[in-house]
N, C-alpha and C positions, 0 to 999 in steps of 0.2 A: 351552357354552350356559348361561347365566346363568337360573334363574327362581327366581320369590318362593318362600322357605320351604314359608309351606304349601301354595303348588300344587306343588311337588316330594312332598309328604307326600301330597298328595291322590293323585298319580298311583301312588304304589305301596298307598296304601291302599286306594282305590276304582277297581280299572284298570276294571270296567267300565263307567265314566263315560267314561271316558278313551277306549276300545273305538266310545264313540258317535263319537270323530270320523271314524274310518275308515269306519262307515255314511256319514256326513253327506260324506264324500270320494268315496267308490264314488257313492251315490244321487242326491246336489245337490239333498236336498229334507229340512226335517225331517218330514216324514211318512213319505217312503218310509222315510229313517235311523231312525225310531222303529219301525216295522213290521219291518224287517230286522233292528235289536236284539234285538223280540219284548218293547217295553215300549212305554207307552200315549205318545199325541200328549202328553199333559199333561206327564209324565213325562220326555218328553226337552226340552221346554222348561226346567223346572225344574234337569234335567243341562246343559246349555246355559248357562242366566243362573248357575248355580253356577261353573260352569268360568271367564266370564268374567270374573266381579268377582272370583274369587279371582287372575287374570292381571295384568298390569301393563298389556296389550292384551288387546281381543278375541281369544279364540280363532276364533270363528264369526262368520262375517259374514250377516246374512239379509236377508233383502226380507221386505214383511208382504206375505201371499196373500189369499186369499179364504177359503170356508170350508174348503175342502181343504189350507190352509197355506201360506205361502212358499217361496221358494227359499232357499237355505243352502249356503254354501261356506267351506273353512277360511281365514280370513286367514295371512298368510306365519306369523306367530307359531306359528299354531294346527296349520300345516304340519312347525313344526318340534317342535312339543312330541308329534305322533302319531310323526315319527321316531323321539323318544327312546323312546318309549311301544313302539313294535316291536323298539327293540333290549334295552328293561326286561324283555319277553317271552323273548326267549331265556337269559337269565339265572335266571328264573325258576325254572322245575324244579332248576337247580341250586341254589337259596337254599330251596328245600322238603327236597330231598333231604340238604340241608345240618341241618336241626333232629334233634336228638336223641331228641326227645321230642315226639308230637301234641301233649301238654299244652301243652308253648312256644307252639304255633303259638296255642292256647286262649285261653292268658293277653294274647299280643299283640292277639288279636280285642277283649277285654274292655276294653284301655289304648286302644281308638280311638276317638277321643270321636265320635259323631256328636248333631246338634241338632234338634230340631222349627222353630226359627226358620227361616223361608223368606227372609230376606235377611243375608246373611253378604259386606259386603264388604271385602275386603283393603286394609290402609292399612299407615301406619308413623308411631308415635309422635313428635308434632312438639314437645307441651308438655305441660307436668302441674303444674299449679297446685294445691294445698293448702288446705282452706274446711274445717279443724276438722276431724272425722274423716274426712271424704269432699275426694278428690282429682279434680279435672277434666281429664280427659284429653283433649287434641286430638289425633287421628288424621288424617292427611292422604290422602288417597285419589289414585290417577291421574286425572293431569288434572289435577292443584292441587287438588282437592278439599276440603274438610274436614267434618267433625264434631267432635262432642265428647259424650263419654259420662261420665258422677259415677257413679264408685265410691269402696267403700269406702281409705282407706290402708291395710288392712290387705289389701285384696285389691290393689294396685296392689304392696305387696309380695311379697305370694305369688304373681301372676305373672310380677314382676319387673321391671315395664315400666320402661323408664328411655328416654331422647329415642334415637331413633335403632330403637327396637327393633319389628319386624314382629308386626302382629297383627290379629286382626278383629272387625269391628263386626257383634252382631248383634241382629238388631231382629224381631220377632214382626211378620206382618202387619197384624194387629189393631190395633197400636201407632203407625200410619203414615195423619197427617193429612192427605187433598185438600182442597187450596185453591184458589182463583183465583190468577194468575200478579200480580193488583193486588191481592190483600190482605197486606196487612201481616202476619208473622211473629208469635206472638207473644212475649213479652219475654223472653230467653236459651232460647230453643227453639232445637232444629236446622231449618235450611230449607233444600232440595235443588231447584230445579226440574228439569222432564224431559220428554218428549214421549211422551205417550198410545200405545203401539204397542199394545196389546189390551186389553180389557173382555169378559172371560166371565161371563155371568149363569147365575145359578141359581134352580131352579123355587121354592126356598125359604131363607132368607139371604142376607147379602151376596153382592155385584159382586167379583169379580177384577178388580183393574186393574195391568194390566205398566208401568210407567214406566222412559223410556230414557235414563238421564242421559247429560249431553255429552260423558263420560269412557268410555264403550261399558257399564257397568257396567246393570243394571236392579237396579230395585227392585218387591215387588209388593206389593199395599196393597188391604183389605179395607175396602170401604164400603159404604154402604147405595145402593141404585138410584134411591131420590129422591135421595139428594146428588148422583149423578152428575146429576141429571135438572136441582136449582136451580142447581147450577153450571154447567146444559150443557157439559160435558164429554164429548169422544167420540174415538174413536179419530184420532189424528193432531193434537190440540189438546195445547197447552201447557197443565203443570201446577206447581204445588208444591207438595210434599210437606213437611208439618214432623211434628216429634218432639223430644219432651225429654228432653234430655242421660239422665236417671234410667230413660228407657227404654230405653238401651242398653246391652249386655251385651257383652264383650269375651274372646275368648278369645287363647291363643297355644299354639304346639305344644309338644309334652311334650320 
């Protein structure tokens, strides 16, 4: 069984991410799978849209619900990546019992990067253009997708990115433009469009908006609730999403 880089990294880093899909197998719902975890509705959304865009496929496949949630069941991929994930568990206690020293185990916690960015999706290095110190990266996401992220040359060497090589895009919510699906991009911006599958409002700050691009990947994007209101925008509408290249952050595994 074949999977991208860093969702193999993710699975032994974060098994119990990985653990939510056997709730979401046993329950068929992500409420009840979040409840059975013993971690909040939000929370396993979040583990969910993480899983998937760092996948080549969906791992979970859902219906939107009402206010008590959707149904959710694993897609075949998502089937087979909880297989590997039950038999990464029996090896387990052996690879603990295997370190010499708690410290090891210490030190490895510390080398595992995690992010504050809430969208992180999985691509592979298609091109990389050169504009003076700063290099332009195209990442091609599943599905054909693309974007492209300007960093520095000097950090496009210290990752080592070269055409061909796995890594991820990531983007702060805050940083992620709603648009109408007829306005115009603006000029060398990234633009994604995606379908509206939730809008959580809060008593004070911006709107949550989940967008579901056509690749199963989502993105979520922080806006203000009169934007959603002059755009009319609502759940189940088409959107697009843009962002500039400079607001993208790139990482790859150690």
């Amino acid at each position: 069984m074949h999977l991208p880089t860093l969702l193999a990294q993710h699975i032994v880093r974060r098994p119990q991410r990985i653990a939510l899909l056997q709730h979401i197998a046993e329950q068929g719902s992500i409420t009840a799978a979040a409840k059975s975890a013993g971690i909040s509705y939000k929370a396993a959304w979040d583990a969910i849209d993480e899983l998937n865009n760092l996948a080549q496929t969906p791992l979970v496949e859902r219906s939107i619900g009402g206010k008590g949630g959707g149904g959710a069941r694993l897609s075949v991929a998502g089937e087979r990546v909880l297989r590997l994930y039950q038999r990464l568990q029996a090896l387990q206690n052996q690879v603990l019992d295997a370190a010499e020293d708690s410290q090891d185990l210490d030190l490895l916690g510390r080398l595992m990067l995690r992010t504050s960015a809430r969208n992180q999706l999985h691509g592979t290095v298609i091109a990389i253009h050169g504009h003076g110190h700063n290099d332009l990266i195209q990442l091609e996401l599943p599905g054909g997708l693309t974007l492209h992220a300007q960093i520095t040359h000097d950090s496009t060497q210290r990752l080592e990115l070269a055409i061909g090589s796995p890594a991820v895009a990531l983007i702060k919510a805050g940083w992620l433009q709603l648009t109408s699906t007829a306005q115009l991009p603006g000029p060398d911006h990234n633009h994604l469009h995606g379908q509206i599958e939730q809008i959580v409002h809060t008593d004070n700050g911006p709107s949550e908006v989940r967008i579901s691009l056509p690749n199963g990947q989502t993105l979520c994007a922080l806006t203000e609730p009169q934007h959603l209101e002059t755009l009319e925008l609502h759940v189940g509408d088409e959107t697009q999403v843009q962002f500039s290249p400079s607001m993208v952050l790139l990482g790859t595994a150690l």
